[in-house]
N, C-alpha and C positions, 0 to 999 in steps of 0.2 A: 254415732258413726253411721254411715250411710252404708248400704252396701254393696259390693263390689261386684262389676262381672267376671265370670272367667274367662280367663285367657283362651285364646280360639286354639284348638290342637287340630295339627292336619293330619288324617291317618290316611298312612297307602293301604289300597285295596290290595290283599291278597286272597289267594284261592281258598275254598275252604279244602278242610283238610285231607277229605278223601281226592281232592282234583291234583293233578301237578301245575306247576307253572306254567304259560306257554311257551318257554325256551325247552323245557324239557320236551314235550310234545313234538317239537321239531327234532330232535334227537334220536326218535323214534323210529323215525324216513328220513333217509337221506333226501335233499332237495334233488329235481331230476335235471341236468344239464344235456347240453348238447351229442355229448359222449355216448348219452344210454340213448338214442335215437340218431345215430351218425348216418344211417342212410335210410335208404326208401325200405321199408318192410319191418322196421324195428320198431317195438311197442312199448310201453312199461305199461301195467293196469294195477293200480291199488285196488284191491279189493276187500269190502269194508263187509261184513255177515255178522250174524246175531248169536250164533256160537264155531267153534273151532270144524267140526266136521262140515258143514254146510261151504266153511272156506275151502278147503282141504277138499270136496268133491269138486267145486268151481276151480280147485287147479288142475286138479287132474283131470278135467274133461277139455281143460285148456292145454294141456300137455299132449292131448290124444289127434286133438286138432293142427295144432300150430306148433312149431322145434319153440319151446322153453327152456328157462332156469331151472322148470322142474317144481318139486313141492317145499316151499319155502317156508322160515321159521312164522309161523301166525303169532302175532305181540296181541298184545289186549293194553289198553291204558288206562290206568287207574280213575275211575269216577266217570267213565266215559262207555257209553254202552256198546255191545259188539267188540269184535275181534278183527284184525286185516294184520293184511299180507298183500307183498308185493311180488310180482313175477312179470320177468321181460320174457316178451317175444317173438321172434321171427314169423312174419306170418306169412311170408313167400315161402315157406318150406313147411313143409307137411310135417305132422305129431307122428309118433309112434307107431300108431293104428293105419298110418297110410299103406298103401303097396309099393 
């Protein structure tokens, strides 16, 4: 008897297992629409830092500048380096620190 080859298996690629999928990743941010920038002076800035405080002083010196959302929840993604957070904001109107 001669012998046989094996049958070809197709395997899908999946993430390894510290990663998420990338539908998850998207879940993470909402996609930005017309809504979060409806006129002139409206901004959204994801901002992407290497640890949690680093994010969190770039909001607050963006809050002190410009009227913001403020200091917003900082996510981390699993298997993904750094931290971000997202903050809209009005740059025709002065932060908190103005006169």
């Amino acid at each position: 008897m001669g012998a046989t080859l094996p049958s070809l298996v197709r395997v899908e690629p999946t993430p390894p297992a510290n990663r998420l999928a990338p539908t998850a990743v998207a879940a993470v941010m909402k996609p930005i629409d017309e809504q979060h920038i409806a006129e002139p002076g409206l901004v959204v800035l994801d901002i992407t830092g290497g640890d949690e405080d680093t994010v969190r002083a770039v909001m607050t010196a963006l809050e002190e500048r410009w009227a913001t959302s403020g200091i917003g929840p900082v996510r981390r993604v699993p298997g993904e380096p750094g931290v971000r957070a997202r903050v809209y904001a009005y740059v025709l109107r002065p932060g908190r620190e103005a006169p």
